[in-house]
C-alpha positions as CSV (number, residue, x, y, z in Angstrom):
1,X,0.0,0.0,0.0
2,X,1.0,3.7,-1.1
3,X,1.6,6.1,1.6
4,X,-0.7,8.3,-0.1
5,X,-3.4,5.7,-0.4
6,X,-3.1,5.1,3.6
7,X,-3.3,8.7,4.3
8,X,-6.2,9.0,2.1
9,X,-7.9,6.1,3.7
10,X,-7.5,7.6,7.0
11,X,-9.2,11.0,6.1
12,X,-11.9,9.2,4.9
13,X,-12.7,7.1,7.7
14,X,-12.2,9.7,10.3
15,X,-12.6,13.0,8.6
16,X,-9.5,15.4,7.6
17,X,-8.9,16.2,11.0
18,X,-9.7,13.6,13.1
19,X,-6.9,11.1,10.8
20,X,-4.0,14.0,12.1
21,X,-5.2,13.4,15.6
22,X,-5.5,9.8,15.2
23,X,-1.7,9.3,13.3
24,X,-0.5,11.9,16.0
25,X,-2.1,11.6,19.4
26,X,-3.4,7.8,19.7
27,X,-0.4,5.5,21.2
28,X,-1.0,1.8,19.4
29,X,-0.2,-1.3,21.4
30,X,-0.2,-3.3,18.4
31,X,2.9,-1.0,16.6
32,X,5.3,-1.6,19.3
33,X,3.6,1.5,21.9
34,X,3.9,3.9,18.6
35,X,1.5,6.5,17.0
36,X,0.9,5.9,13.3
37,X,3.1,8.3,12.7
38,X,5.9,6.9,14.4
39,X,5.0,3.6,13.3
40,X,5.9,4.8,9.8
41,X,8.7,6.8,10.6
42,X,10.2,3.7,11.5
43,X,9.5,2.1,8.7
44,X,6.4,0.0,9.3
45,X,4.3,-1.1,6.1
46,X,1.4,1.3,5.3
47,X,-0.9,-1.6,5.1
48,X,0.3,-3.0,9.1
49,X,-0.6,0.5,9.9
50,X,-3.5,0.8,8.2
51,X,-5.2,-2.8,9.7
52,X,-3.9,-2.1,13.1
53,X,-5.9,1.0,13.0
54,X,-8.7,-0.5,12.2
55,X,-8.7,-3.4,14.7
56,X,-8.1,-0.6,17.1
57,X,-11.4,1.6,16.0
58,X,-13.7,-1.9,14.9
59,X,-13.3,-0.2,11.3
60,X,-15.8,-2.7,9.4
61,X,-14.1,-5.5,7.5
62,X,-15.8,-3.9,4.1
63,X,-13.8,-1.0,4.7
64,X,-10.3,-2.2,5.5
């Protein structure tokens, strides 16, 4: 998955906003106690991000 594609699956699910607070603010047990944006920064795959996210929020399986 495309950085770009991740970021624009984030904004839609939680709105423009929301997605910065989410990648900036929100601590994920499930990337090693890192935000999203951490997660990437340390090189992470988009799509590990991305599901952990969602198993994090109950994002629908349609949507994931």
């Amino acid at each position: 998955m495309r950085l770009t594609y991740f970021r624009e699956l984030m904004e839609t699910e939680f709105g423009v906003a929301r997605a910065g607070s989410v990648s900036r603010d929100h601590v994920f047990a499930e990337l090693g106690d890192r935000t999203v944006e951490q997660a990437l920064e340390a090189g992470i795959e988009p799509r590990e991000v991305w599901l952990a996210v969602c198993r994090a929020y109950d994002v629908p399986p349609a949507r994931r």
